[in-house]
C-alpha positions in Angstrom: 0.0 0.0 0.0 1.5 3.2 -1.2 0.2 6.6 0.5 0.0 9.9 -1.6 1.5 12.8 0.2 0.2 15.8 -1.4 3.4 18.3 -1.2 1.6 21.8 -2.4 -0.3 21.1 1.0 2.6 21.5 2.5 3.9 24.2 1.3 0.1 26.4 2.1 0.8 25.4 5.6 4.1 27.2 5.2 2.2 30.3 3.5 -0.2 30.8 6.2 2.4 30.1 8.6 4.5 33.1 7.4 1.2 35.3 7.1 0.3 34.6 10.6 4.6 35.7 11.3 4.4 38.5 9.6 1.0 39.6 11.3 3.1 39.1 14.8 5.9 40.5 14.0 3.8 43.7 13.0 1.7 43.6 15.6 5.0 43.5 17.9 6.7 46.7 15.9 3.4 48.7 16.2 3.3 47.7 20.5 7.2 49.2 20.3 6.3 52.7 19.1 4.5 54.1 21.7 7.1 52.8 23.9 10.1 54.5 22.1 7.9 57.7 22.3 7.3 57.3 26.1 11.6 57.1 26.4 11.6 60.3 24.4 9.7 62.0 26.8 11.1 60.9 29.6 14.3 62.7 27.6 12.6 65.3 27.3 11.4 65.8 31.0 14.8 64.7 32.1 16.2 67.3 30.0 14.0 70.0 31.0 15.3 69.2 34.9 18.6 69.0 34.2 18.3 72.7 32.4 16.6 74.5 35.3 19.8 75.5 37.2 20.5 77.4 34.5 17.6 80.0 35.9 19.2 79.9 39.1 23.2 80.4 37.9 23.1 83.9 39.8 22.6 82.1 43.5 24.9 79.1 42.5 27.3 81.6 41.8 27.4 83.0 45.3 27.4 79.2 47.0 30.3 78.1 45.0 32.1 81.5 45.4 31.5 80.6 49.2 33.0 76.7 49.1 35.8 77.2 46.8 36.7 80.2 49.5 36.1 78.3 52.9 37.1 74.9 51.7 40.2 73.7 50.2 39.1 71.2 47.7 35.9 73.3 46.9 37.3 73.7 43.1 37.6 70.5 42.9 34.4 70.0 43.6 32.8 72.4 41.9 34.5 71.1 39.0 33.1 67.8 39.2 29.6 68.6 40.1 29.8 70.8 36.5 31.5 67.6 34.5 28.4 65.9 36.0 25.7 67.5 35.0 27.6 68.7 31.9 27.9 64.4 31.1 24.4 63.9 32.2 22.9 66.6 29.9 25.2 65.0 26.8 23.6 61.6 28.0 20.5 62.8 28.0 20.8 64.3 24.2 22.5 61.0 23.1 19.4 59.1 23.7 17.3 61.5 21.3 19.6 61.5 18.3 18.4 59.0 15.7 20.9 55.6 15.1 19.9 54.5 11.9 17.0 55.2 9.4 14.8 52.4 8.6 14.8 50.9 4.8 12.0 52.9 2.7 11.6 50.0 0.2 9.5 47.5 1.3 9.7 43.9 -0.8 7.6 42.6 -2.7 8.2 38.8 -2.1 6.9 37.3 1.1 10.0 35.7 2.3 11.8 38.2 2.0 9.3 40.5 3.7 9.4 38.2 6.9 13.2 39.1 6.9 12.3 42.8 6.3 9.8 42.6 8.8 12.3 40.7 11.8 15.2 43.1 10.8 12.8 46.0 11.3 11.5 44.4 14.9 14.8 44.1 15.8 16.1 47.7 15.2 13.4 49.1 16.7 13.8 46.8 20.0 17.5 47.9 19.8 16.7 51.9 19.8 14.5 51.0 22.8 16.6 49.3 24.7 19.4 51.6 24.1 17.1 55.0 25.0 16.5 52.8 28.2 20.0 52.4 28.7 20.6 56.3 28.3 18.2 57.2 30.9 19.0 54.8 33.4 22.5 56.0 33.3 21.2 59.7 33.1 19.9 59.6 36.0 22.5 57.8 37.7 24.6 61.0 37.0 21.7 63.3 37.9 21.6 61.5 40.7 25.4 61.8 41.8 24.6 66.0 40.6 22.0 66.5 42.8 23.6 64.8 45.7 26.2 67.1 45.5 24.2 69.7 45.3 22.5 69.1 48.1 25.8 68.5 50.4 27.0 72.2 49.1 23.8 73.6 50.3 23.9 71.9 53.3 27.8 72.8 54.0 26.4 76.7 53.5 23.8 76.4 55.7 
């Protein structure tokens, strides 16, 4: 007894397969814009904090006038408390500048759509992973800024 295995039903069961992959995988890129815009504003609101001692510069003035005169390493640490929030501001703007554009042409073919489609997911999960990174370690050095900050206004007091 010989049995008849019909091949082209096969290969359908790979079609829909790859239809039902593709519809994931754009399902999954759509789910990861709103997030990358959510880590932009977070930028942005981290940005806008960092910036606001920049209103103040006239009484910051007088307080580090005041340590780098009454303490010896005062400069010092005047100077780092600058490099950090100088570094966390450059941080900050690294994690809104664009890494790579995205291919405009879109195939044709539905293999090689799939592959367009996963190389697409995957840049898109790298930018938000790598805007995560940026603002976790933004505010590990706004953190280590305002710290100091706080330690200088307390050592005026």
């Amino acid at each position: 007894m010989k049995i008849d295995i019909n091949l082209s039903h096969r290969n359908e069961y790979k079609k829909e397969n790859n239809i039902n992959t593709i519809n994931i995988y754009e399902k999954l890129i759509s789910n990861l814009q709103p997030m990358i815009q959510s880590q932009d504003n977070k930028i942005s609101f981290l940005l806008v904090l960092c910036c606001l001692p920049i209103g103040q510069i006239d009484y910051f003035e007088k307080v580090f006038k005041c340590i780098i005169s009454s303490y010896e390493l005062g400069g010092y640490l005047i100077i780092f408390q600058y490099g950090v929030w100088v570094s966390s501001i450059a941080i900050l703007l690294c994690g809104l500048v664009p890494r790579k554009y995205f291919e405009r042409e879109i195939p044709e073919d539905e293999a090689l759509y799939l592959r367009f489609i996963k190389s697409d997911y995957n840049r898109s999960m790298r930018i938000l992973l790598k805007k995560i990174f940026y603002i976790r370690l933004s505010l590990i050095f706004i953190g280590i800024w305002s710290l100091l900050l706080i330690v200088e206004i307390i050592y005026i007091s």
